[in-house]
C-alpha positions as a Markdown table, in Angstrom:
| # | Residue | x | y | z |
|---|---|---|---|---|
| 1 | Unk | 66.4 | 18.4 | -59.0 |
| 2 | Unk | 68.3 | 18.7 | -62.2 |
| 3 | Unk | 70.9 | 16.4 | -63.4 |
| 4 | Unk | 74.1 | 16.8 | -65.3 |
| 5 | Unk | 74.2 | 15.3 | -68.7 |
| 6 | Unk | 76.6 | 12.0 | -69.7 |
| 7 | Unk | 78.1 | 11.5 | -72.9 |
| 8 | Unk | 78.1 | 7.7 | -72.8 |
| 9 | Unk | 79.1 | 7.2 | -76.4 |
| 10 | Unk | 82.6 | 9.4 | -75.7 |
| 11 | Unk | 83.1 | 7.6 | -72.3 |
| 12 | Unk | 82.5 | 4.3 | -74.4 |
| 13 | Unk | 85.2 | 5.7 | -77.3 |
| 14 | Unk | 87.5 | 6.6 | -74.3 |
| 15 | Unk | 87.4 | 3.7 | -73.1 |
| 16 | Unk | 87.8 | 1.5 | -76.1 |
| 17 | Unk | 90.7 | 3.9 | -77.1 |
| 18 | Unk | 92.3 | 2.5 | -74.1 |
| 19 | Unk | 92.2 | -1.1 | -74.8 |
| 20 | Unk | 88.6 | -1.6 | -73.1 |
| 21 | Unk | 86.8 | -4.4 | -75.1 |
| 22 | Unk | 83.0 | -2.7 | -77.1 |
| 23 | Unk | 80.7 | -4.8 | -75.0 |
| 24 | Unk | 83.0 | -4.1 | -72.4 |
| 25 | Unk | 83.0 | -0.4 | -72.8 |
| 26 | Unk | 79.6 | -0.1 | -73.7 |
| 27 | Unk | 78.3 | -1.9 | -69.9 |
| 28 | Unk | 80.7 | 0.8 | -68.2 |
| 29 | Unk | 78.9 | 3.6 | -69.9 |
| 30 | Unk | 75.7 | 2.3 | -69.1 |
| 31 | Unk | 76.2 | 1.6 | -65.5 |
| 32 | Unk | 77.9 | 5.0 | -65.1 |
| 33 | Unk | 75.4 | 6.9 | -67.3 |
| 34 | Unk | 72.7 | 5.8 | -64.5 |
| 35 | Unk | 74.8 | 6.4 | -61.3 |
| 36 | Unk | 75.2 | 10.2 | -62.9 |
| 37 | Unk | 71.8 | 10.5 | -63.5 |
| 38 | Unk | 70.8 | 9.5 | -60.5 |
| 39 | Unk | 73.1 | 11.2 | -58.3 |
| 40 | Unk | 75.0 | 13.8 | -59.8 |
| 41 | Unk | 73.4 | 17.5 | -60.0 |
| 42 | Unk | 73.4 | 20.5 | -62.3 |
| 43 | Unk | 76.3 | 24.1 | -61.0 |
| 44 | Unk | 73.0 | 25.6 | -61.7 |
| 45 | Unk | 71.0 | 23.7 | -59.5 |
| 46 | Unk | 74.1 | 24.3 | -56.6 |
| 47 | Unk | 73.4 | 27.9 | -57.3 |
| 48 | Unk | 70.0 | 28.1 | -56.7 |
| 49 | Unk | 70.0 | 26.1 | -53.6 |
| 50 | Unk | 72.9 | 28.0 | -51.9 |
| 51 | Unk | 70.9 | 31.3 | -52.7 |
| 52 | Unk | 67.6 | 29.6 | -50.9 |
| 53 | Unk | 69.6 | 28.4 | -47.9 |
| 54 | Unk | 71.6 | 32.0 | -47.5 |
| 55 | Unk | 68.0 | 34.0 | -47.6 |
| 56 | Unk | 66.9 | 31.5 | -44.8 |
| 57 | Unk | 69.5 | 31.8 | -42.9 |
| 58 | Unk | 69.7 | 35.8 | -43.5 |
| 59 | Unk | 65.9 | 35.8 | -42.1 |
| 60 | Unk | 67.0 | 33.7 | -38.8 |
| 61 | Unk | 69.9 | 35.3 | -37.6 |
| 62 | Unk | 67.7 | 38.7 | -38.3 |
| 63 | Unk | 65.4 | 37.1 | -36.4 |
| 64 | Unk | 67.5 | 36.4 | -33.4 |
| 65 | Unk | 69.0 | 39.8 | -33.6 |
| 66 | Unk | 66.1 | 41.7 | -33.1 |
| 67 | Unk | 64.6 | 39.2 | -30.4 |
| 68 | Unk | 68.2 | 39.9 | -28.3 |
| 69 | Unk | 67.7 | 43.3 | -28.8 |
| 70 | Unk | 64.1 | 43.2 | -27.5 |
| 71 | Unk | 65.3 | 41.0 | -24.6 |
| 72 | Unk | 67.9 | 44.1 | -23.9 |
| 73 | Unk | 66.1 | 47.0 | -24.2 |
| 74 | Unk | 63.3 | 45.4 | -21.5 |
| 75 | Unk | 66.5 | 44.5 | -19.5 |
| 76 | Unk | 67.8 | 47.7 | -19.6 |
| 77 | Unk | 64.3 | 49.1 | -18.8 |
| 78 | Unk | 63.7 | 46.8 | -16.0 |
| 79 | Unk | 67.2 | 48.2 | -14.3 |
């Protein structure tokens, strides 16, 4: 899996623009630097697991298409 990058030191500046004390600022980034890179994922990676779970599911439903058709066509044969 591959995680988004954090810019801790302009989250930090952000913060200390606002009024945020350094060490303040600096425990925020920290805390919220390891939540992101521990839990937050790459558009890329998105991509790439969207196109794996379409192709599956492509295969299935053609899979259950041409089973009902087989189940048809030996109904209709049976009749």
């Amino acid at each position: 899996m591959t995680t988004t990058t954090f810019d801790t030191l302009a989250f930090s500046e952000e913060l200390r623009a606002a009024g945020v004390p350094e060490m303040q600022a600096k425990a925020h980034a920290k805390a919220l630097s390891a939540i992101a890179s521990e839990k937050l994922v790459s558009q890329e990676y998105l991509d790439t697991r969207l196109k794996e779970l379409e192709y599956r599911l492509t295969l299935r439903l053609g899979g259950m298409m041409a089973a009902s058709v087989a189940v048809v066509a030996a109904l209709v044969k049976l009749l």
